[in-house]
N, C-alpha and C positions, 0 to 999 in steps of 0.2 A: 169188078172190084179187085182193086191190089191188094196181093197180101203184105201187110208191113215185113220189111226184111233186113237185116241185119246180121253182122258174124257175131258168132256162138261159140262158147269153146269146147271140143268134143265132149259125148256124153261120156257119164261112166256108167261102166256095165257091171252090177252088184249083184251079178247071177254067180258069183263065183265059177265063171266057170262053165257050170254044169249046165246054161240054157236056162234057168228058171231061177227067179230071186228066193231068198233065202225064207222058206216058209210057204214057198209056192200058193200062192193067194190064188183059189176059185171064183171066177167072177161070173157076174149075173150075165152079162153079155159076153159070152166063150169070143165071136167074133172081133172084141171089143180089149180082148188079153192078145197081146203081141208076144213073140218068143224074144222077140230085142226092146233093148230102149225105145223109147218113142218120144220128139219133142214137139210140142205142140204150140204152137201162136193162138194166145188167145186176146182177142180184138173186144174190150168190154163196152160193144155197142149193137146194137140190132140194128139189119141193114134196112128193115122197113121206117120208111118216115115217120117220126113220132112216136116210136116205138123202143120201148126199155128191155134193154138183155145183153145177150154175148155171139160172137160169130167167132169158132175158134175153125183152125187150118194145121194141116199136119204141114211140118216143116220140108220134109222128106221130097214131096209133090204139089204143095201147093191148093193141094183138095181141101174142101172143109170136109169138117171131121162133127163136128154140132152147131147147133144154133138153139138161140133161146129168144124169144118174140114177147115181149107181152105189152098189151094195148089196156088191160084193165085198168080201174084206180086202183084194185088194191090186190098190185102186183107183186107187192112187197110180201103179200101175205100167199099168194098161192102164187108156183108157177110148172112151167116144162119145159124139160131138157130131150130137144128134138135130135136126128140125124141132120144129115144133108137133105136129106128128100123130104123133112119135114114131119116125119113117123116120129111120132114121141115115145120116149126110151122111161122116162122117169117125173111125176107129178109129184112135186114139192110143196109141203105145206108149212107155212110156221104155226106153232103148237105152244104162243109167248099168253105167258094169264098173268094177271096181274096180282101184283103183292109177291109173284114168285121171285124165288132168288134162281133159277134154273131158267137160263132159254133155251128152246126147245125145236126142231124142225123133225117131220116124217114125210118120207119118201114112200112114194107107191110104182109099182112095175107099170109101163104103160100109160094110157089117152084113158084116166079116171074122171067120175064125178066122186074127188075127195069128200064132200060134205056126208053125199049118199053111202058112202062107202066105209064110213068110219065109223067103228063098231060093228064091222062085217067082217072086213078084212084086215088082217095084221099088216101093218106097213113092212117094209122092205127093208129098211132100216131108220133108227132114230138118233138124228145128232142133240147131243146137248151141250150145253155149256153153263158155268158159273159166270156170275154177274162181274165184270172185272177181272176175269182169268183170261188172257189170251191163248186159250185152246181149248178142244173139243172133245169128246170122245163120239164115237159111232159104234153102235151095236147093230149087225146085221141078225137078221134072221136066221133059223134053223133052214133047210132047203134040201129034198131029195134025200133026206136022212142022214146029211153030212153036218157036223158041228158048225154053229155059228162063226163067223168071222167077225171080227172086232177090228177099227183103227184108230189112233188120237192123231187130231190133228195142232200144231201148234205155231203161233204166225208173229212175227212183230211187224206193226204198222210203220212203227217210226226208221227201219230198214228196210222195209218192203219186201218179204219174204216170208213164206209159207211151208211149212215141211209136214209133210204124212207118212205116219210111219204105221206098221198091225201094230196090235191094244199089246202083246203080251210084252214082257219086259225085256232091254235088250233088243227089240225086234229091229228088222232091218228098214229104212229109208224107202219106200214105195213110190213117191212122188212128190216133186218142189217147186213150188213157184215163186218166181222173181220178175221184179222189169225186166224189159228186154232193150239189148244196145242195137244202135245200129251201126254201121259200115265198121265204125272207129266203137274200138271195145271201151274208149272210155266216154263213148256219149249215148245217152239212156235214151230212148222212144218217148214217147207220152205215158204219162202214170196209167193212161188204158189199153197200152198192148203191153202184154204178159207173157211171160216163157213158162208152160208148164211141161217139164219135166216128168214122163212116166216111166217106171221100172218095166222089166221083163215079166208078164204074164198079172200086172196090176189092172184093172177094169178102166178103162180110159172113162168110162162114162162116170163111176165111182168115183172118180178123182176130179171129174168136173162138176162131177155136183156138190163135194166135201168147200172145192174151189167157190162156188155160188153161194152155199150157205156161209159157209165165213165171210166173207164178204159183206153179207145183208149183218150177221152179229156185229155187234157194239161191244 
């Protein structure tokens, strides 16, 4: 498989500085926080036949970085955000009821049986959103005794772009996605390969699944 590839114009680096973005975001996957930018290709296709999801690729090497497979019919409503090798990082469930003016998703750590597990376990974190608001908020969880972390996410369809920033106010830019150009900066890829964009020491995984659940909202 080729990676789709295109010129990009440098990142910018919003660590001020100091190696770490500004609020130093703890992430569920330490592995997963880089001390630099990081830009990612994400390819909104599964490479298995038949099969709905995403295959992203670090820009840097060429390596995938996730994948997301799903075969079910109702893929829509549950899914997992794998590695490269297939280990699942995070089970995503949508949390949408009806009559509600709030949609709703929860994420769990890991290869869960969501159904089994709800009402045992605290999810990991929960996005929601208002009906007709183009953005998000995410509440993570409490963890190891450190303060929750919080992000909003906020996207317009009609320019094709995505920005994640932490909840509290003022906060700094963590991660953006856009279409991605290729050779020539002024001609775009297909509306399914995507540039995302992660800060220094933001959860690459976190930011691909904020990426998957907006996406699925309306």
């Amino acid at each position: 498989m080729e990676v789709p590839k295109g010129k990009e114009t440098p990142m910018e680096d919003r660590s001020n500085g100091t190696g770490k973005s500004a609020g130093s975001p703890r992430g569920v996957f330490p592995e997963l926080c880089s001390p630099s930018p990081v830009r990612l290709t994400v390819w909104c296709k599964s490479l298995l036949f038949n099969g709905h999801g995403y295959t992203v690729f670090d820009d840097s090497d060429g390596r995938m970085v996730f994948r997301v497979d799903n075969y079910a019919h109702n893929w829509r409503q549950e899914t997992v955000l794998m590695d490269q090798a297939g280990n699942v990082l995070l089970t995503i469930r949508r949390c949408r009821k009806i009559l509600n003016l709030m949609e709703s998703w929860e994420a769990y750590k890991g290869d869960k049986d969501v159904v089994g597990m709800v009402g045992q376990k605290k999810p990991l974190f929960k996005a929601t959103k208002n009906l007709c608001n183009p953005s998000c908020t995410v509440s993570m969880v409490s963890t190891h005794g450190m303060e929750p972390l919080g992000y909003r996410m906020s996207w317009s369809r009609e320019n094709e772009w995505s920005k994640i920033y932490q909840a509290e106010a003022n906060a700094p830019l963590v991660a953006e996605v856009s279409r991605k150009y290729g050779d020539s900066p002024k001609i775009l890829l297909d509306k399914d390969v995507l540039t995302l964009r992660v800060q220094p020491w933001m959860d690459q995984a976190i930011a691909m699944a904020m990426v998957m659940i907006t996406n699925s909202m309306r």
